[in-house]
C-alpha positions as CSV (number, residue, x, y, z in Angstrom):
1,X,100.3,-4.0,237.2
2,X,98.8,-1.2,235.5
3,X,99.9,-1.1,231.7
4,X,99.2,1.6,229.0
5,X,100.6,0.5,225.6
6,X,99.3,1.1,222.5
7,X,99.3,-1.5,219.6
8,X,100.4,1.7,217.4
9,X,103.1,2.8,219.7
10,X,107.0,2.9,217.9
11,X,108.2,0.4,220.1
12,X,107.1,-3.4,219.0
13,X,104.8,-5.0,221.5
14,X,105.0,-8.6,222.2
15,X,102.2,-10.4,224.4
16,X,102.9,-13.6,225.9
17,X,99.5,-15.5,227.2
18,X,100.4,-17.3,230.1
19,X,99.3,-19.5,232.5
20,X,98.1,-23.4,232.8
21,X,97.3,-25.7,230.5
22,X,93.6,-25.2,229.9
23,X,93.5,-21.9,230.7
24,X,93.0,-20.5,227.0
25,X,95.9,-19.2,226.3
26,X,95.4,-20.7,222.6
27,X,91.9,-19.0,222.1
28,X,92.6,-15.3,223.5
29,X,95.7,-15.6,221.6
30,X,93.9,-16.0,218.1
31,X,91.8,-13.0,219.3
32,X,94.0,-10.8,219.8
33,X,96.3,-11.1,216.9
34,X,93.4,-11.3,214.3
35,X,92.0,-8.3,216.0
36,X,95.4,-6.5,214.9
37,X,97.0,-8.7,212.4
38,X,99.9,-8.9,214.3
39,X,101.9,-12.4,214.0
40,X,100.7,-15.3,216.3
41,X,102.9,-18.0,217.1
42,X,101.5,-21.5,219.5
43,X,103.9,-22.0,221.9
44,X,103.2,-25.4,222.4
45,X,104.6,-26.1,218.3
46,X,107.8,-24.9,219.5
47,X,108.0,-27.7,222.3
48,X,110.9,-31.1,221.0
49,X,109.2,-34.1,220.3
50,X,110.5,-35.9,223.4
51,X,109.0,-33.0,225.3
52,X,105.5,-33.9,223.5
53,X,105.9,-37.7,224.0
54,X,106.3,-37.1,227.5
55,X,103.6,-35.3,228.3
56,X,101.4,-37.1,225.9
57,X,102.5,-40.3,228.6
58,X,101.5,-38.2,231.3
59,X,104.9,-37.4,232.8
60,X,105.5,-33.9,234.1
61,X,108.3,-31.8,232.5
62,X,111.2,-30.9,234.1
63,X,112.8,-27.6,233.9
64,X,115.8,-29.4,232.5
65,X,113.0,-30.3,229.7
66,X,111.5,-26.6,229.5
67,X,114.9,-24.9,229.1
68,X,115.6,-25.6,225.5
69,X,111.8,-25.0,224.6
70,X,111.9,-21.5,226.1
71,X,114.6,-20.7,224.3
72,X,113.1,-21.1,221.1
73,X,110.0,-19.5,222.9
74,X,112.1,-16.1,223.6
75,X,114.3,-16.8,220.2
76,X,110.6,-16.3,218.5
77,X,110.5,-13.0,220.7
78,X,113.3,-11.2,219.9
79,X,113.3,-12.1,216.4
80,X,109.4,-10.0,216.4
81,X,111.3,-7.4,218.5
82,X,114.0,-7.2,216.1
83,X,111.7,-7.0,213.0
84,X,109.9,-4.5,214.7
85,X,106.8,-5.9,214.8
86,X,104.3,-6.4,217.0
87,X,103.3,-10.5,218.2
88,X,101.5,-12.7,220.3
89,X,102.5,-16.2,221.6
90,X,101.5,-18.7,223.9
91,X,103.9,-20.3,226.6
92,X,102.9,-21.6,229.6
93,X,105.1,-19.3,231.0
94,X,104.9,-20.9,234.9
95,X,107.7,-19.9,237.1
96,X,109.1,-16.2,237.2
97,X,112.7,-18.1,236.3
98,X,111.0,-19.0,232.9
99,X,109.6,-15.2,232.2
100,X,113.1,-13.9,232.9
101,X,114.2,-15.8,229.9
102,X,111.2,-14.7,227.9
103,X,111.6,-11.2,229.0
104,X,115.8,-11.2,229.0
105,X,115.5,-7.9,227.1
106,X,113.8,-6.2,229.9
107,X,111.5,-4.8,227.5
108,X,109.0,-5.2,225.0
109,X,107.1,-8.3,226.2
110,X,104.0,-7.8,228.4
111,X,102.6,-11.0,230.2
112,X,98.8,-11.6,230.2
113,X,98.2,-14.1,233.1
114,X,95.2,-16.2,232.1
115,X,94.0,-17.3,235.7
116,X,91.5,-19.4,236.8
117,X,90.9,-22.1,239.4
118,X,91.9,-25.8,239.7
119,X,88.7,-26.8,239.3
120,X,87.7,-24.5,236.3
121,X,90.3,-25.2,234.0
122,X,90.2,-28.9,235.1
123,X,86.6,-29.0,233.5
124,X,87.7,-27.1,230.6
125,X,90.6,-29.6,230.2
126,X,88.5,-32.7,230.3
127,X,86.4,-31.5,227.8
128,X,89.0,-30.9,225.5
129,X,89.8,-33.4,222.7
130,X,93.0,-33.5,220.9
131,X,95.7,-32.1,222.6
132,X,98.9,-33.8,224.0
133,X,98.1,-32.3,227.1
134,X,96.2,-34.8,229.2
135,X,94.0,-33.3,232.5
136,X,96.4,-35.7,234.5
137,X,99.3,-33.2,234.5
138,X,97.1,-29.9,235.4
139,X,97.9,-31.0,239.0
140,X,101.9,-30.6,238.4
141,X,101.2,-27.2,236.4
142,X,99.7,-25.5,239.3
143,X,102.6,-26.9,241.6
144,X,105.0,-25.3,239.4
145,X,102.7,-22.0,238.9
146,X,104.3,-19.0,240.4
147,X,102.0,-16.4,239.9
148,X,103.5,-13.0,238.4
149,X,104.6,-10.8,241.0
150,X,103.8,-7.1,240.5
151,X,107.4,-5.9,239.5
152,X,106.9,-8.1,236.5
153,X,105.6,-6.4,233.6
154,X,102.1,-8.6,233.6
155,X,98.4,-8.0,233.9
156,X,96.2,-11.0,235.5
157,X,92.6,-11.4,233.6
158,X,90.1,-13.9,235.4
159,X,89.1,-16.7,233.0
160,X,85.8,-17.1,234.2
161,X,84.1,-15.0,231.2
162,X,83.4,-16.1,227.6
163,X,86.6,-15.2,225.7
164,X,85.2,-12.3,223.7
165,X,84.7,-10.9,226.9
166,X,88.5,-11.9,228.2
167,X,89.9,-9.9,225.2
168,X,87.4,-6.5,226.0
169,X,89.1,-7.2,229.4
170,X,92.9,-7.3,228.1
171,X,92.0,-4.2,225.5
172,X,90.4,-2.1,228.1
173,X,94.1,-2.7,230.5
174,X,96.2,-2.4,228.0
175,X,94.3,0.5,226.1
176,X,94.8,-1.5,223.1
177,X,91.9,-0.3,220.9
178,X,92.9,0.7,217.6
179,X,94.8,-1.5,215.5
180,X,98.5,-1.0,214.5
C-alpha cells in the first residue's frame, strides 16, 4: 500500500509495528515516537500474566489467549484516537482477524509490517536476553503469520537494515518528516 499521512495532519495517526517476535517492533517503535513525541505504548506489557507464563514455558498462545490481550491493545487505540493524539504501539499483530480488532474503527491506525526471514529474526532472537519470549516459539509465530493483504491499510519495511535506516524507510512511505 501506498500511504501519505502526515504526523501534523487533523486527524490522529496511530501506528501499530507489527509482525514476529524478534522482528523489532520494540526498537523502531521507540524511534519513531521520540522522533515525534507522540505517546508509545509496548504491546507486550498489555499481555495477562498467564499469557506471559505461558510463553515464558514455551507454549504457543492461542487465539482464545490473544483475544482479551488485543482488546486492551485496540482499548489503548481508540483511547489515542479519542484524545486526539497521535501513538505508536507494538502488537504482534499476526492474523488479519487480529488487525480487524485493532483497526475496528476503520480508520486512523496504519500497520507497519516489520518483515524479515525465519532465519533472520531467529538469529536476532537468540541473541536476545531478557524477554519472555523464547526463540522456541518463533516457529508457531510464522505459522500463524498472515501477511497484510493490500486492502489493509499497512506498509511492509524489510528488516534487514540497521534500524535508523528502517525508520528513514517508514518516514520516506509515510511522508512523515516533520514532527507534529
Amino acid at each position: 500500500m501506498s500511504a501519505q499521512v502526515t504526523a501534523s495532519g487533523a486527524d490522529p495517526l496511530v501506528l501499530v509495528l507489527m509482525g514476529v517476535s524478534g522482528c523489532g517492533k520494540t526498537t523502531v517503535a521507540a524511534l519513531l515516537a521520540g522522533r515525534f513525541g507522540w505517546d508509545l505504548e509496548e504491546g507486550d506489557g498489555l499481555h495477562p500474566q498467564s499469557n506471559v507464563e505461558k510463553m515464558h514455558a514455551g507454549r504457543p498462545l492461542t487465539d482464545e489467549d490473544r483475544w482479551p490481550w488485543l482488546e486492551k491493545v485496540a482499548g489503548w487505540i481508540e483511547g489515542q484516537l479519542d484524545a486526539g493524539k497521535n501513538g505508536v504501539i507494538t502488537c504482534s499483530a499476526l492474523k488479519r482477524s487480529y488487525r480487524e480488532i485493532l483497526n475496528r474503527r476503520g480508520s486512523g491506525v496504519l500497520f507497519i509490517y516489520l518483515s524479515g526471514s525465519f532465519e533472520v529474526i531467529k538469529a536476532r532472537l537468540v541473541a536476545r536476553h531478557g524477554h519472555f519470549m523464547p526463540s522456541t516459539l518463533l516457529e508457531s509465530q510464522f505459522a500463524d503469520l498472515e501477511e497484510p493483504a493490500a486492502d489493509e491499510p499497512c506498509i511492509r519495511i524489510d528488516v534487514g537494515p540497521p534500524p535508523a535506516e528502517i525508520l528513514r524507510k517508514i518516514l520516506g512511505q509515510l511522508n512523515l518528516n516533520n514532527p507534529a
